[in-house]
N, CA, C and O atoms as CSV, one atom per row, in Angstrom:
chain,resi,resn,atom,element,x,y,z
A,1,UNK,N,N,0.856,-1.163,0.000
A,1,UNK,CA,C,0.000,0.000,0.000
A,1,UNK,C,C,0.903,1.227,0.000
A,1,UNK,O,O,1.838,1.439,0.773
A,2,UNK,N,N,0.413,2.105,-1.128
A,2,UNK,CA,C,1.554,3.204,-1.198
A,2,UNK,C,C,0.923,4.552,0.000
A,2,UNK,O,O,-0.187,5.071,0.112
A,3,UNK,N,N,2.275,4.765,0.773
A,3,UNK,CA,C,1.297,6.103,1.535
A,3,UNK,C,C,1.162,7.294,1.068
A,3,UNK,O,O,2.222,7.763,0.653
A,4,UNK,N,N,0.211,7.999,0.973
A,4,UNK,CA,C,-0.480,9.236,0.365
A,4,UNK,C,C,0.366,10.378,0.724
A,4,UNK,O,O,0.499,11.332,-0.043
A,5,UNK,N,N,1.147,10.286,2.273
A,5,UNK,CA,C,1.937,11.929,2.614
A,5,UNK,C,C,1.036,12.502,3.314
A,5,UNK,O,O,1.568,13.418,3.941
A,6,UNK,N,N,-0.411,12.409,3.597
A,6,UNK,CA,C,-1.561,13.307,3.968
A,6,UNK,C,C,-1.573,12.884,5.452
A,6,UNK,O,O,-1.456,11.701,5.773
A,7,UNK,N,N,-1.762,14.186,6.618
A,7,UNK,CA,C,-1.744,13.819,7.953
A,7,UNK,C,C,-3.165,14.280,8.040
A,7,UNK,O,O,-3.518,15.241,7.358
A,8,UNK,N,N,-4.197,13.523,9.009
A,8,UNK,CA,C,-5.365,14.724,9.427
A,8,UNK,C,C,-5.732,14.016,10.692
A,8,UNK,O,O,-5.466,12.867,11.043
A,9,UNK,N,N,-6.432,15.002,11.323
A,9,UNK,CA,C,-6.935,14.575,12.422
A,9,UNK,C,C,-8.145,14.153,12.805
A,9,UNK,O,O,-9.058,14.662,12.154
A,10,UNK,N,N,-8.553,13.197,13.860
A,10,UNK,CA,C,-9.777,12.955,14.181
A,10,UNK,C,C,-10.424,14.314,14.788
A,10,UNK,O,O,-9.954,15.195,15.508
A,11,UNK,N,N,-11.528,14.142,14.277
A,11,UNK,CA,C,-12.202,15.373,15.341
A,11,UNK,C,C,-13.170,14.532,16.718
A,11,UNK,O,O,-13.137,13.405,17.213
A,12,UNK,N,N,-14.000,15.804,16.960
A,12,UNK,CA,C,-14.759,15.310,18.239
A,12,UNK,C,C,-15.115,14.294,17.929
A,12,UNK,O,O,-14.991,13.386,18.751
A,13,UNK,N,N,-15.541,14.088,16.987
A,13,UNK,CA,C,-16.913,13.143,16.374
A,13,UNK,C,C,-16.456,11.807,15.778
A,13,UNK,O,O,-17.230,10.934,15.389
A,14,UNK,N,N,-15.009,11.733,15.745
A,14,UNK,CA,C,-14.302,10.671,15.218
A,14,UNK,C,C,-14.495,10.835,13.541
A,14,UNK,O,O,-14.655,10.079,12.582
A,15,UNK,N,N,-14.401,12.019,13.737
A,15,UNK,CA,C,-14.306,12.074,11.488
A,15,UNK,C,C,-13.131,12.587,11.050
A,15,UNK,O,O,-12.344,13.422,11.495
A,16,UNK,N,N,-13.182,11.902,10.073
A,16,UNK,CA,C,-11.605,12.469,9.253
A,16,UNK,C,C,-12.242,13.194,7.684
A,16,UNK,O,O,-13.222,12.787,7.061
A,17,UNK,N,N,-11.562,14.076,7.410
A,17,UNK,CA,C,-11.814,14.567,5.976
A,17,UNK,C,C,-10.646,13.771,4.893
A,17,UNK,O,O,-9.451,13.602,5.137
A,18,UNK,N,N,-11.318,13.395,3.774
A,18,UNK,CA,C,-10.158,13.285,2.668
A,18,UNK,C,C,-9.943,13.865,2.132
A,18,UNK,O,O,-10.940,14.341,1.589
A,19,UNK,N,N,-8.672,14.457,1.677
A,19,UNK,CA,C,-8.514,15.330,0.935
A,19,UNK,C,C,-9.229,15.362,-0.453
A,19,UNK,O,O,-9.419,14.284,-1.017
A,20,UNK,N,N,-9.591,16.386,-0.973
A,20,UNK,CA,C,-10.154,16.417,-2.450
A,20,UNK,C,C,-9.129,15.834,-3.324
A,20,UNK,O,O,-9.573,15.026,-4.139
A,21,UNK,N,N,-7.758,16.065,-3.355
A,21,UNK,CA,C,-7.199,15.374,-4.685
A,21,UNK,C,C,-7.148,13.947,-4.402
A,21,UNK,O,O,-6.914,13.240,-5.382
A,22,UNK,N,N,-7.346,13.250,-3.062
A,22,UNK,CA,C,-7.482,11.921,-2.877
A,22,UNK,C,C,-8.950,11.163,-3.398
A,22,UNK,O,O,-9.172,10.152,-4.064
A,23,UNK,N,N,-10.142,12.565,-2.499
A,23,UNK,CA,C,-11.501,12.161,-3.512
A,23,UNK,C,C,-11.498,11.798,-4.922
A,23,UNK,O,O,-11.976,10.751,-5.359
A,24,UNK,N,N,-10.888,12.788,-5.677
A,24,UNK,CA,C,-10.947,12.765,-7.064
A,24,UNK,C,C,-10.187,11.694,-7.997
A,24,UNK,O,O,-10.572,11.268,-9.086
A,25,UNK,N,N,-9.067,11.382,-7.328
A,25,UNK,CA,C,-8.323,10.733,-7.509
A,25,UNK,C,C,-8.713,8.897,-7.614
A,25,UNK,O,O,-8.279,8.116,-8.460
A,26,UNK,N,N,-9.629,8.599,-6.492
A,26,UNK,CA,C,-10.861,7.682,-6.330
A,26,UNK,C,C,-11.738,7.599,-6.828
A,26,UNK,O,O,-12.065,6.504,-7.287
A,27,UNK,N,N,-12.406,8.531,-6.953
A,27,UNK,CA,C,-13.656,8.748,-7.913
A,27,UNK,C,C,-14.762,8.444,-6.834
A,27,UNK,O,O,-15.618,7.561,-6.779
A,28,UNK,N,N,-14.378,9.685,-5.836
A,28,UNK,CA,C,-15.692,9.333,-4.293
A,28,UNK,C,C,-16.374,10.766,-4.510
A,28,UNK,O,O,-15.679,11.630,-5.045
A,29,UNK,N,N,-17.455,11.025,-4.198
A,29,UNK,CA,C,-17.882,11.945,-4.398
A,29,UNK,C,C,-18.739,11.908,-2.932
A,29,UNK,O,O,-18.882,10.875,-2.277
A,30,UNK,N,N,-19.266,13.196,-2.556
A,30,UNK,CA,C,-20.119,13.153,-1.279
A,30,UNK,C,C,-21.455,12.189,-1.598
A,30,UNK,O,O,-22.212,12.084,-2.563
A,31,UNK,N,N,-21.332,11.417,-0.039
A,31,UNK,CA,C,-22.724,10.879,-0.116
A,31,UNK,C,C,-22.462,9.183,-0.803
A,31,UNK,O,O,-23.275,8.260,-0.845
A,32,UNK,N,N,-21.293,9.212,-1.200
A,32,UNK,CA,C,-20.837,7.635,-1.241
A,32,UNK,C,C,-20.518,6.921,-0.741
A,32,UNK,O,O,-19.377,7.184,-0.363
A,33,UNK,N,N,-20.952,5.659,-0.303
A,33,UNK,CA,C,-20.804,4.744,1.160
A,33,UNK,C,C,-19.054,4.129,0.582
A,33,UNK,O,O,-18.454,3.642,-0.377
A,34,UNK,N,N,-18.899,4.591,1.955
A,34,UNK,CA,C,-16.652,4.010,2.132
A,34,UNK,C,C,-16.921,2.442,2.873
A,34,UNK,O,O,-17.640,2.426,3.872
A,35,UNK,N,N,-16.421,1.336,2.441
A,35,UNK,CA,C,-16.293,0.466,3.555
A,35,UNK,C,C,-15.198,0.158,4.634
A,35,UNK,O,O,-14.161,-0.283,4.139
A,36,UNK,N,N,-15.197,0.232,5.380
A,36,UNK,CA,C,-14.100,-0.118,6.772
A,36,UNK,C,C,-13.536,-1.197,6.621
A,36,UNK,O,O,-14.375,-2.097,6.587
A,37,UNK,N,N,-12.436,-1.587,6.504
A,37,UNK,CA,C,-11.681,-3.132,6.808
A,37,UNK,C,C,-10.810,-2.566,8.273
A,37,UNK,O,O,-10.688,-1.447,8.771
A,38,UNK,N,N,-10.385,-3.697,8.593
A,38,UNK,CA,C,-9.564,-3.729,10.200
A,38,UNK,C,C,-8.586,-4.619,9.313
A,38,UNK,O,O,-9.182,-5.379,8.549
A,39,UNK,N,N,-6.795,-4.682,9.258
A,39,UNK,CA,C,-5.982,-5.133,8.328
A,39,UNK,C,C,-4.814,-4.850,9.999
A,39,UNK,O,O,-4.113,-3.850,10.154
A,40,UNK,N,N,-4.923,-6.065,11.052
A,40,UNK,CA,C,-3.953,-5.882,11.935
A,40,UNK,C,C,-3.888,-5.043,12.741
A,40,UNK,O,O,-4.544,-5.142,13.778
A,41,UNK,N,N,-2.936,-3.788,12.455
A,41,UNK,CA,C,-3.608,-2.355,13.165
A,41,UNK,C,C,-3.844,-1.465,12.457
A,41,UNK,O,O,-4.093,-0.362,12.943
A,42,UNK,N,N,-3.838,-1.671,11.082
A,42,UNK,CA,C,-4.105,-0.797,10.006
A,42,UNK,C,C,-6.020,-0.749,9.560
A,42,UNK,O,O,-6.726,-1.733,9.341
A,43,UNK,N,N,-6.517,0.977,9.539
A,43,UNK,CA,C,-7.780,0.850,9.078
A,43,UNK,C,C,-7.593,0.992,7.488
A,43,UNK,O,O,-6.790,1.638,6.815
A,44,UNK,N,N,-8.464,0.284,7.214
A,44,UNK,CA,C,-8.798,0.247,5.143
A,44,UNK,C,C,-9.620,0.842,4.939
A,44,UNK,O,O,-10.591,0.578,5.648
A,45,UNK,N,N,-9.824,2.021,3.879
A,45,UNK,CA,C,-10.816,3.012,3.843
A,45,UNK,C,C,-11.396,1.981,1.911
A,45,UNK,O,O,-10.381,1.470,1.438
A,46,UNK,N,N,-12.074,1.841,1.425
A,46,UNK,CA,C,-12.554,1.322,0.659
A,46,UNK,C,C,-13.981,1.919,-0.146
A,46,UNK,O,O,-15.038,1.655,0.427
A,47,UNK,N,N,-14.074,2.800,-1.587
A,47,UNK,CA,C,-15.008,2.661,-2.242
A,47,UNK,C,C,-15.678,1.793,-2.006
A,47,UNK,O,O,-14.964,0.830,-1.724
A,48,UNK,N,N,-17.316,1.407,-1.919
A,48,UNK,CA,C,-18.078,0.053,-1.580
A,48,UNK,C,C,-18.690,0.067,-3.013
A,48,UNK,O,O,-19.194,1.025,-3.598
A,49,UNK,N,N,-18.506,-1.406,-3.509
A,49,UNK,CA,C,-19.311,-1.737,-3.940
A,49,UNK,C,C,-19.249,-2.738,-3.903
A,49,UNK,O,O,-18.291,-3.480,-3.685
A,50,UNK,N,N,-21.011,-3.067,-4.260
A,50,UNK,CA,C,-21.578,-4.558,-3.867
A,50,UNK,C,C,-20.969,-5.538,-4.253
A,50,UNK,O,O,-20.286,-5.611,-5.274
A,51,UNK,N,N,-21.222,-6.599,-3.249
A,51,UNK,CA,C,-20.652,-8.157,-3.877
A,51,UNK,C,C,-21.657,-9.201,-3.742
A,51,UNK,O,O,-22.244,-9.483,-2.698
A,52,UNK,N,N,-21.831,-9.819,-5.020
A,52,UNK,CA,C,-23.076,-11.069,-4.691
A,52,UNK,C,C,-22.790,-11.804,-3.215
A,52,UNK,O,O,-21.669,-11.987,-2.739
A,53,UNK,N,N,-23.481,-12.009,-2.880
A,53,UNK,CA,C,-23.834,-12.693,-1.484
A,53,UNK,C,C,-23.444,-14.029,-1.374
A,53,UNK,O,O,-22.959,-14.295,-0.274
A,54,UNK,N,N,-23.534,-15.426,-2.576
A,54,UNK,CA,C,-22.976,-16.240,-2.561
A,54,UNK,C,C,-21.741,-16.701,-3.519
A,54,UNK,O,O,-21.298,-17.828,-3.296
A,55,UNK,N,N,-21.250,-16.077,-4.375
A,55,UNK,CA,C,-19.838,-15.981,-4.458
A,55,UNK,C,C,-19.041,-14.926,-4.605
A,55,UNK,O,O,-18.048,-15.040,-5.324
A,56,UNK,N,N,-19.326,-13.713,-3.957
A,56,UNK,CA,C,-18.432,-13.145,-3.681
A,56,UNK,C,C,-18.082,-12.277,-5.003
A,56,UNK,O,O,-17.033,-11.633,-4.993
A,57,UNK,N,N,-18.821,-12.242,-6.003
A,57,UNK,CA,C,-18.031,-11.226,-7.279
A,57,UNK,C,C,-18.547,-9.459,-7.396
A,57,UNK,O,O,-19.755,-9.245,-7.297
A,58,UNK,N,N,-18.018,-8.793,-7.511
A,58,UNK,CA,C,-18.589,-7.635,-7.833
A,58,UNK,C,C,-18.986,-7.403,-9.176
A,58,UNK,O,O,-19.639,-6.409,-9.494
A,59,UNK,N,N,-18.586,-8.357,-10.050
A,59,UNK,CA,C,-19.169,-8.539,-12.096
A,59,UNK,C,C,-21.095,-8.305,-11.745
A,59,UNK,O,O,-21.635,-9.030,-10.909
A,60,UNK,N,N,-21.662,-7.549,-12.284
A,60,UNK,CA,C,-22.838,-7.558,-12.805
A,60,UNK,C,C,-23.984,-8.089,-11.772
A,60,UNK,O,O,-24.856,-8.928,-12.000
A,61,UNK,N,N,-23.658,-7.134,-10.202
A,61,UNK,CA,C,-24.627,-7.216,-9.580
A,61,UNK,C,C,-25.571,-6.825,-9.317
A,61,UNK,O,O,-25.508,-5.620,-9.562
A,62,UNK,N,N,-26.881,-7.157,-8.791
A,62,UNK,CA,C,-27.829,-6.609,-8.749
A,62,UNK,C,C,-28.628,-6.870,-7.323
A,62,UNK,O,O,-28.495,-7.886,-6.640
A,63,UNK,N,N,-29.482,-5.752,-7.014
A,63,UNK,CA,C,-30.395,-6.116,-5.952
A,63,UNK,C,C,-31.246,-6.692,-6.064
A,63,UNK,O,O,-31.948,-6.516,-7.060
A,64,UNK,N,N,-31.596,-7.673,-5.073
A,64,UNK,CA,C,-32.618,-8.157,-4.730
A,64,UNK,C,C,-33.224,-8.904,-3.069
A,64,UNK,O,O,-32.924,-9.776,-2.254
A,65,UNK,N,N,-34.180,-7.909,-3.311
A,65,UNK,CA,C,-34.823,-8.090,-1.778
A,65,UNK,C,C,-33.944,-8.112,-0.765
A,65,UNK,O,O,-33.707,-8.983,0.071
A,66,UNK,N,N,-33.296,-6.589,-1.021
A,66,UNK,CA,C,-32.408,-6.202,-0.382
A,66,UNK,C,C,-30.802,-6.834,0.192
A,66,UNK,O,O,-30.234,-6.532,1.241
A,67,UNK,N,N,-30.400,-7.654,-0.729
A,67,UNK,CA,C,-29.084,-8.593,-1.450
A,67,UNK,C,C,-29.177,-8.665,-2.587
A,67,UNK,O,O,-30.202,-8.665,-3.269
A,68,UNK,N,N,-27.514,-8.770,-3.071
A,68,UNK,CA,C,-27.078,-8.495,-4.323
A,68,UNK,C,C,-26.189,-9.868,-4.090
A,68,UNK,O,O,-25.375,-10.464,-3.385
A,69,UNK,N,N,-27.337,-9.876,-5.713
A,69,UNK,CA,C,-26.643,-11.154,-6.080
A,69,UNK,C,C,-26.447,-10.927,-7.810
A,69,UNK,O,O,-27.085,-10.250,-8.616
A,70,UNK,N,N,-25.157,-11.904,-7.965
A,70,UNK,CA,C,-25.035,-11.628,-9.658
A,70,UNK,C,C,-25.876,-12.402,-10.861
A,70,UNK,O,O,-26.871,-13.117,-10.737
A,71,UNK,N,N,-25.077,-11.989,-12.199
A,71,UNK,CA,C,-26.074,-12.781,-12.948
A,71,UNK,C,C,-26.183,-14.104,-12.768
A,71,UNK,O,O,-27.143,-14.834,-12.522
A,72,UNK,N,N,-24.837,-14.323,-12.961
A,72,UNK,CA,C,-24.522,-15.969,-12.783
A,72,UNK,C,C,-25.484,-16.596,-11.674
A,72,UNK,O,O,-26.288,-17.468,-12.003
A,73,UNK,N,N,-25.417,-16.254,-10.681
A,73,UNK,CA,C,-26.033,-16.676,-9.402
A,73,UNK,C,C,-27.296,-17.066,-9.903
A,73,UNK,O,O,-27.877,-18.149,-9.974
A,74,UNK,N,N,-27.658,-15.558,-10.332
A,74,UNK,CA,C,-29.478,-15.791,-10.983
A,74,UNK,C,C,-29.584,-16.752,-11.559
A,74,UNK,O,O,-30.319,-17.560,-10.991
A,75,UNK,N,N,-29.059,-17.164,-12.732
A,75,UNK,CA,C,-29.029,-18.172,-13.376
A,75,UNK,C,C,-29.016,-19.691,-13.028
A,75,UNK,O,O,-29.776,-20.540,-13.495
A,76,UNK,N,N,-27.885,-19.906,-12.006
A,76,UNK,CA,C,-27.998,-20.943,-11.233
A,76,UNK,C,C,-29.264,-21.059,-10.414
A,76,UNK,O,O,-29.850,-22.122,-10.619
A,77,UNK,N,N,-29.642,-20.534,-9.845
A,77,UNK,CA,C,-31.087,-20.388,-8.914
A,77,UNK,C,C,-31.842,-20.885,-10.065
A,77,UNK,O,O,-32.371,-21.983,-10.239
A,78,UNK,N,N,-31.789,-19.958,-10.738
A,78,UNK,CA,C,-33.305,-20.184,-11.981
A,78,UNK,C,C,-33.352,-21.457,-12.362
A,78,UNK,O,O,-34.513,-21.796,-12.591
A,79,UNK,N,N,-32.223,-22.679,-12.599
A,79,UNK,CA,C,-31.977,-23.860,-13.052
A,79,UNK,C,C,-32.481,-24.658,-12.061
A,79,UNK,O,O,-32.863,-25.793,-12.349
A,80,UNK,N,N,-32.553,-24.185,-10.765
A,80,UNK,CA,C,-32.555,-25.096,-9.264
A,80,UNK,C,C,-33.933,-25.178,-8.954
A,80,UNK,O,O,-34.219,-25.935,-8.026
A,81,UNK,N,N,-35.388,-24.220,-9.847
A,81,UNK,CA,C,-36.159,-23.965,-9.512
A,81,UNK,C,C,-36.939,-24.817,-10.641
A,81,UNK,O,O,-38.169,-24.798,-10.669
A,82,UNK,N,N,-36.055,-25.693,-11.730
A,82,UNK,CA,C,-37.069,-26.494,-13.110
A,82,UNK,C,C,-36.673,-27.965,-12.120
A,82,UNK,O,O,-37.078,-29.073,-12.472
């Protein structure tokens, strides 16, 4: 993991700002969910996006009934249901 150079501080509230050329640089914009990893003693700040629920891919997911699952998945289900 390359380090950025950027120091900031927690505030009261336990928030940190990212810098804008780090936003942009990501492609995060306000109002986009970050996911948290715990990596030892290191925190992982992470763009989220979805991952099907039973294997794990982020290729061509979709919601449903509030889980995301992919095509493939669908497909398999749909076969499990003739």
């Amino acid at each position: 993991m390359k380090p950025a150079g950027v120091v900031r501080k927690v505030d009261q509230l336990g928030r940190i700002v990212l810098p804008k050329s780090l936003r942009k640089r990501y492609l995060m914009n306000e109002g986009d969910p970050v996911e948290i990893f715990v990596q030892g003693d290191q925190i992982i700040l992470e763009r989220y996006r979805p991952k099907c629920v039973f294997c794990g891919t982020m290729t061509e997911v979709k919601e449903f009934k509030e889980r995301y699952v992919c095509s493939e998945c669908m497909v398999e289900m749909e076969f499990l249901k003739k």
